[in-house]
Backbone bond lengths (Angstrom), bond angles and torsions (degrees), N, CA, C in turn:
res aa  C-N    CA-C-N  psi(-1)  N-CA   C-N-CA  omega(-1)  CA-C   N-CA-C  phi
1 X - - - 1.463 - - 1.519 109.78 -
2 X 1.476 124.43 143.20 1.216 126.73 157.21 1.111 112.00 -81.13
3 X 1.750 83.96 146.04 1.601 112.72 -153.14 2.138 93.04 -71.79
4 X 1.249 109.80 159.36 1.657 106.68 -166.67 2.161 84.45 -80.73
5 X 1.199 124.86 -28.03 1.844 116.43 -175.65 1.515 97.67 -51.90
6 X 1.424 106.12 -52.95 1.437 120.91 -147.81 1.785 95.02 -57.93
7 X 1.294 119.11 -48.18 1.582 144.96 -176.55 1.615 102.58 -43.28
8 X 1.363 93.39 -62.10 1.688 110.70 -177.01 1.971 111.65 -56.78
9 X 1.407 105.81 -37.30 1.340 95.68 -167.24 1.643 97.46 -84.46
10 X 1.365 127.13 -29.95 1.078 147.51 161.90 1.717 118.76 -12.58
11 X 1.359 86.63 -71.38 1.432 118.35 -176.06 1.698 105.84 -63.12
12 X 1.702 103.61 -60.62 1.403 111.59 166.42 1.399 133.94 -29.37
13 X 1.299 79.57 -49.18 2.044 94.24 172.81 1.451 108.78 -80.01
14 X 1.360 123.34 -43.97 1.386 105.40 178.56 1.428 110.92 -68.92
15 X 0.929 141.33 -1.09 1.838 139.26 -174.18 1.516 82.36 -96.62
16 X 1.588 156.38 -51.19 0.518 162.44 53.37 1.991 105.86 94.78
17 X 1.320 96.13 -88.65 1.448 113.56 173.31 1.563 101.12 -61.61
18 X 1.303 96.81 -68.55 2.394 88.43 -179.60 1.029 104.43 -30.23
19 X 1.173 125.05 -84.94 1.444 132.52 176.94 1.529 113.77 -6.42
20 X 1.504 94.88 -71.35 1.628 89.79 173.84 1.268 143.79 -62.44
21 X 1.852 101.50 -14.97 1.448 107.44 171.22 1.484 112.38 -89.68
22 X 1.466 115.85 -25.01 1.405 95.33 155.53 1.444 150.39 -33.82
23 X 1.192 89.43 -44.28 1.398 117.80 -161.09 1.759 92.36 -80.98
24 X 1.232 107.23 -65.65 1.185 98.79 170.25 1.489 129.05 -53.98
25 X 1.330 133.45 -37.21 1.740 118.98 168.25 1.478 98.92 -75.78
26 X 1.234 145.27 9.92 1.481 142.83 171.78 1.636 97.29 -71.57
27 X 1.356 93.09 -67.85 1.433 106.97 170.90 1.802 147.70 -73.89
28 X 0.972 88.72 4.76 1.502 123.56 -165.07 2.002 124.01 -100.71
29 X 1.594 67.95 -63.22 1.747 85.85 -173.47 1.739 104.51 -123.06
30 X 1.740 109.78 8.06 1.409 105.82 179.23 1.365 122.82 71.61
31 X 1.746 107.47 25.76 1.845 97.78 -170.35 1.617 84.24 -100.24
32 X 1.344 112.65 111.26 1.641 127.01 147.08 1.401 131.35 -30.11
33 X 0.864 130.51 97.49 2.239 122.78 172.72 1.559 86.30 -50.42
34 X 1.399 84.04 135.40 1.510 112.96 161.11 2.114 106.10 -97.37
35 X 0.782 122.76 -174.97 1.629 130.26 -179.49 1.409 97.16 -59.73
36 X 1.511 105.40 -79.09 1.398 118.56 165.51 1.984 136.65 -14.40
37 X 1.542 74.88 -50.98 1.808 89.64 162.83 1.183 119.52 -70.81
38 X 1.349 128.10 -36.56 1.619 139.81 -151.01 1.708 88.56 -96.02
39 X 1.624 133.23 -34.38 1.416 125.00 157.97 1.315 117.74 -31.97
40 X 1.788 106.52 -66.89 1.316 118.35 -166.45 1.214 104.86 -56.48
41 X 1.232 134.59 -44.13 2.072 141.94 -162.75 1.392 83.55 -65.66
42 X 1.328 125.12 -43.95 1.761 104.16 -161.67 1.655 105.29 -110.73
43 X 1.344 106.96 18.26 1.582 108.61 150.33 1.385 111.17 -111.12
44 X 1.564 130.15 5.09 1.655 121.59 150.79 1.275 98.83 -105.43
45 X 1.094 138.14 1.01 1.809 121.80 155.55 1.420 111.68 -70.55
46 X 1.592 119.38 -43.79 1.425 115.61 -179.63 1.626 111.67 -59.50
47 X 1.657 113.09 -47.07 1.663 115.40 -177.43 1.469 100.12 -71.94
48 X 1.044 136.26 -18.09 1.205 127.63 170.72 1.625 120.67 -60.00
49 X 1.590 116.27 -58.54 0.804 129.59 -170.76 1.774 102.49 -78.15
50 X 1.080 125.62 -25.76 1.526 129.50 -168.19 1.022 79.56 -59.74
51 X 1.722 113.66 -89.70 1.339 127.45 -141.95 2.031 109.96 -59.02
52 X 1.526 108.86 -19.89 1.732 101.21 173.17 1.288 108.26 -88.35
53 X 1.170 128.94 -4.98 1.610 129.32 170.14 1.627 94.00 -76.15
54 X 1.368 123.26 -56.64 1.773 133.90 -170.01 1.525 98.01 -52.13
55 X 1.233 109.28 -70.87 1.460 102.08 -176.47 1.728 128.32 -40.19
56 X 1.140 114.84 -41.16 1.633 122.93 155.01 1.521 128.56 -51.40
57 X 1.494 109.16 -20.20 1.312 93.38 -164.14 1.515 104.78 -104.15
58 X 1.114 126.50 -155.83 1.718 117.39 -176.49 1.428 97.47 -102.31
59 X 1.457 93.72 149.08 1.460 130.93 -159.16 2.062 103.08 -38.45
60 X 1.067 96.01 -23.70 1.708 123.04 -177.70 1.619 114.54 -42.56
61 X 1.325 78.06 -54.42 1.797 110.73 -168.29 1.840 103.84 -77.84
62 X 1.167 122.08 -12.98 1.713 125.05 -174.48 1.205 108.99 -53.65
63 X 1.340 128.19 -78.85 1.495 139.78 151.15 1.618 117.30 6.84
64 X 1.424 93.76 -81.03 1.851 104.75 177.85 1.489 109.91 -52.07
65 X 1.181 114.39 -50.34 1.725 129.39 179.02 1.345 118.72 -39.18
66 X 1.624 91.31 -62.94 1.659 120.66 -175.23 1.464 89.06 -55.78
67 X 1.172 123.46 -57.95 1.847 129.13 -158.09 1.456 98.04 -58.35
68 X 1.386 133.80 -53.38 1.395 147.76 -160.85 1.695 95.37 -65.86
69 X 1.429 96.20 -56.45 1.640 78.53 -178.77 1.350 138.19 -89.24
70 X 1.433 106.77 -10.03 1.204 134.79 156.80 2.668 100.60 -34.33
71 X 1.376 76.04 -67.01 1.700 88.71 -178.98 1.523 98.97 -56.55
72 X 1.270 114.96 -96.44 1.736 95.21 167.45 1.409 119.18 -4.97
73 X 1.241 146.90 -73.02 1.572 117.29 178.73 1.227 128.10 -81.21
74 X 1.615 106.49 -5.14 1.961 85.74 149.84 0.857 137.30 -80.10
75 X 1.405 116.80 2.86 1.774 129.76 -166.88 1.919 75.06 -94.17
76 X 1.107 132.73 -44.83 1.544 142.31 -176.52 0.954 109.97 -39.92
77 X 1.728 102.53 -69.11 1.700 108.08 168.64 1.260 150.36 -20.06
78 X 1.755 86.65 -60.56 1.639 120.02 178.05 1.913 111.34 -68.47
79 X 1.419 84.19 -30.61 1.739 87.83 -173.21 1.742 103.18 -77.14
80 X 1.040 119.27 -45.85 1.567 133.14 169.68 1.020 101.68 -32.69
81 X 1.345 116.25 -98.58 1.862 132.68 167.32 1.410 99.25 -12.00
82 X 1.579 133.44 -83.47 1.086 104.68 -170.61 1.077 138.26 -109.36
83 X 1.763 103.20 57.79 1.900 115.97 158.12 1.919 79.87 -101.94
84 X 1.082 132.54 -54.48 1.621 126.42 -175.02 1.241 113.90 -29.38
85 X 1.722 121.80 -58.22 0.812 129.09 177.30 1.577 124.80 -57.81
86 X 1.464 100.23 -41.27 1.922 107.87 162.89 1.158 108.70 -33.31
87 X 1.778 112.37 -77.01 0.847 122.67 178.29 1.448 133.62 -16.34
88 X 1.754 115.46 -57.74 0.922 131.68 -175.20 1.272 111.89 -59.92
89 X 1.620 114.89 -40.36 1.387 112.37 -178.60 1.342 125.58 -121.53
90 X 1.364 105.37 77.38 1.474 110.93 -169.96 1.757 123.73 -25.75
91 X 1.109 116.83 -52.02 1.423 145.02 171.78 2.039 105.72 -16.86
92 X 1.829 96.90 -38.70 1.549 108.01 -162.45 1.630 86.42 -116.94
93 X 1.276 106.49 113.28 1.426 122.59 179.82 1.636 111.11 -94.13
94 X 1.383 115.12 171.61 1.867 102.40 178.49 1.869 64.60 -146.72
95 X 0.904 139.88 3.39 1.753 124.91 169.01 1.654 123.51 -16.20
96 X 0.758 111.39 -130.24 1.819 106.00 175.57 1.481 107.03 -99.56
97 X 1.055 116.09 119.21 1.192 136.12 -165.93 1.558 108.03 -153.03
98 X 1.129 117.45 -166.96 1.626 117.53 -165.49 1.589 107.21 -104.05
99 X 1.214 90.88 -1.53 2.269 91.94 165.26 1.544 90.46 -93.47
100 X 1.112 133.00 -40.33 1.476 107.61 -178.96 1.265 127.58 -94.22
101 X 1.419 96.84 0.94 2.221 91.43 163.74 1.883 89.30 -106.95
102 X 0.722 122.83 22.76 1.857 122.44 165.97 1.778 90.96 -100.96
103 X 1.026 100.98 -80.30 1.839 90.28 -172.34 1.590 111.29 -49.36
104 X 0.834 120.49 -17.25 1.415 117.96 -171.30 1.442 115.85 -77.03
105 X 1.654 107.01 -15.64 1.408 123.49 172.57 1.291 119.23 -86.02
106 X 1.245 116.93 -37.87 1.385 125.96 -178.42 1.522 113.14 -42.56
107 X 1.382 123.57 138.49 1.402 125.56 -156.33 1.204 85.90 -77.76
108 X 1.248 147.50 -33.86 1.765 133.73 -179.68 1.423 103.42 -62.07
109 X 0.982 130.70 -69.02 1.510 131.23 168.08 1.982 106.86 -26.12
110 X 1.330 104.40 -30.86 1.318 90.97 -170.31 1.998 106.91 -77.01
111 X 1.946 87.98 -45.69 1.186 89.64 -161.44 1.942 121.50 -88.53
112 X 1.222 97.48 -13.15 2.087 124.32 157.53 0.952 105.43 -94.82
113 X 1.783 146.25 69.54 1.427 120.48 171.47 1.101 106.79 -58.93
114 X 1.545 123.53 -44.30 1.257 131.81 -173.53 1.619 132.34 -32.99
115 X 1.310 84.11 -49.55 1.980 115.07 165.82 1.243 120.24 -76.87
116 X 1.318 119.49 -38.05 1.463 112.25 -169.33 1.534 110.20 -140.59
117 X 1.244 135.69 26.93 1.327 131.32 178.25 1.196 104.52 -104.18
118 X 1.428 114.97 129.11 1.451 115.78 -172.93 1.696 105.89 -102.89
119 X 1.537 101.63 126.93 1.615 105.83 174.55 1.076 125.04 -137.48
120 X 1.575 105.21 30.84 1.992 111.77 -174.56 0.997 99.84 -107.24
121 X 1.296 118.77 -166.79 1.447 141.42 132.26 1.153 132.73 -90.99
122 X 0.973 130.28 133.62 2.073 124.88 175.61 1.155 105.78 -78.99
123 X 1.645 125.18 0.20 1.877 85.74 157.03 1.599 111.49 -109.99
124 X 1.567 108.82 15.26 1.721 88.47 165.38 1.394 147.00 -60.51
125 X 1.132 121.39 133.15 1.432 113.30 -156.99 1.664 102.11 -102.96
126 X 1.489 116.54 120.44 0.935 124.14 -163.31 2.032 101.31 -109.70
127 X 1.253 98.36 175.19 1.748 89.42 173.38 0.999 105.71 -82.12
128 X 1.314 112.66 145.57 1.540 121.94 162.86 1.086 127.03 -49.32
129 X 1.558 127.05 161.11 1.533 130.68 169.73 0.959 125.09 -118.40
130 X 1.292 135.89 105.21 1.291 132.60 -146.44 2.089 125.21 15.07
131 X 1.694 62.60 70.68 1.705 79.92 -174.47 1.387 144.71 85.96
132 X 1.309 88.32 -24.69 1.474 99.84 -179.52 2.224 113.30 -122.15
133 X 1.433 110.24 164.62 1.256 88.93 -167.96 1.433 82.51 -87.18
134 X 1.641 98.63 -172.92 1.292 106.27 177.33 1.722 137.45 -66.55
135 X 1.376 94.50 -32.58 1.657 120.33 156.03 1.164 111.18 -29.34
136 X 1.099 123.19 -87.44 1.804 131.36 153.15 1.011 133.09 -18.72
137 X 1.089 116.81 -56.88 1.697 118.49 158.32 1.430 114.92 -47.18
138 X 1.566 130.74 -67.42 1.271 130.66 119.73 1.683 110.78 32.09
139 X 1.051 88.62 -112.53 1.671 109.90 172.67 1.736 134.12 -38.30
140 X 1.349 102.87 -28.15 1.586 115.38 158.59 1.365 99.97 -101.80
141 X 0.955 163.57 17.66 1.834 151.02 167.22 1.766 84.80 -104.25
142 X 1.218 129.69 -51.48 1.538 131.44 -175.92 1.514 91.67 -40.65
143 X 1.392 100.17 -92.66 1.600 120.65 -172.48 1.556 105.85 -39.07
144 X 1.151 138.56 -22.17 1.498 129.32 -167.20 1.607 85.15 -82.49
145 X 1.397 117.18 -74.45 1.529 127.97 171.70 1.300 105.87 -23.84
146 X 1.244 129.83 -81.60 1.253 150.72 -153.47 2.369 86.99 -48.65
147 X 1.270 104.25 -66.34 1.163 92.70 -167.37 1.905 114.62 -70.57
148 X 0.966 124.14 2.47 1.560 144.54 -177.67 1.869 101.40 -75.70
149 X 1.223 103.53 -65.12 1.789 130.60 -174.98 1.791 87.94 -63.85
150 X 1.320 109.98 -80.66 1.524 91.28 178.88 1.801 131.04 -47.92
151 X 1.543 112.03 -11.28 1.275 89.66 172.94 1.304 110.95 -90.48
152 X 1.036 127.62 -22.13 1.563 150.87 171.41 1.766 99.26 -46.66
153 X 1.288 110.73 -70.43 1.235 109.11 -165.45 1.588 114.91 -72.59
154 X 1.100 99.40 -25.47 2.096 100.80 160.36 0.908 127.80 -87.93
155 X 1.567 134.11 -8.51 1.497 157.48 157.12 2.034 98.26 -27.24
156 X 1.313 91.14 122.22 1.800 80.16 161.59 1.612 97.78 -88.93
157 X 1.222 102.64 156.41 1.813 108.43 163.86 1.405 117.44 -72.47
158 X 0.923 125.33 146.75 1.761 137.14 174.67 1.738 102.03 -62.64
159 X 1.047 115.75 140.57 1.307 140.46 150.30 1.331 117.68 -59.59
């Protein structure tokens, strides 16, 4: 079995890597954060940081950790689902609106524009990535995480 540290730094790094591929097709291929997107970046900064704080601490603390970030990707989930759902229906825009001049204030936004300044729209339709849009991708890395942290945090400990 993998060890539950090994899981945590795991996870860390993959919130970690998204992040970085964001950033990179932001910059890359020109796909803009929409509001919606700029949620998700700072709901894998929080599981990021949960679970590498968890992994440090004694074996005690896994549970609570796992649980904390576990919540962090359902708030992930929910945010996923509904940029997907945007998606789906062009008609219902999240464009500039008052979630994206709210994040746009946030002193991270000030001092990462790069990371966290939101300047898209959520219904642009970008090319797919191996098939799927990016939302989706999104949305299974949440849920993969999301169900990882919950087994962790319902895990009894070994004797």
């Amino acid at each position: 079995m993998i060890s539950p540290k090994l899981l945590l730094i795991a996870i860390a790094l993959t919130c970690v890597g998204l992040e970085a591929g964001a950033v990179y097709f932001q910059y890359t291929a020109y796909m803009l954060p929409c509001p919606w997107c700029i949620i998700q970046r700072y709901l894998y900064t929080a599981i990021a940081l949960t679970c590498a704080i968890t992994a440090f601490r004694p074996a005690s603390a896994t549970r609570l950790g796992a649980a904390v970030g576990a919540l962090f990707g359902l708030a992930g989930i929910g945010a996923a689902t509904w940029l997907v759902w945007v998606q789906a229906h062009p008609s219902v825009s999240c464009g500039i609106d008052p979630v994206e001049t709210s994040l746009n204030k946030i002193p991270t936004a000030k001092l990462l524009p790069f990371l966290f300044k939101a300047n898209g729209l959520c219904t642009t339709e970008y090319d797919p990535i191996l098939g799927l849009s990016m939302p989706v991708w999104s949305l299974l890395a949440f849920i993969g995480m999301t169900l990882v942290l919950g087994f962790l945090a319902m895990r009894r400990r070994r004797a």
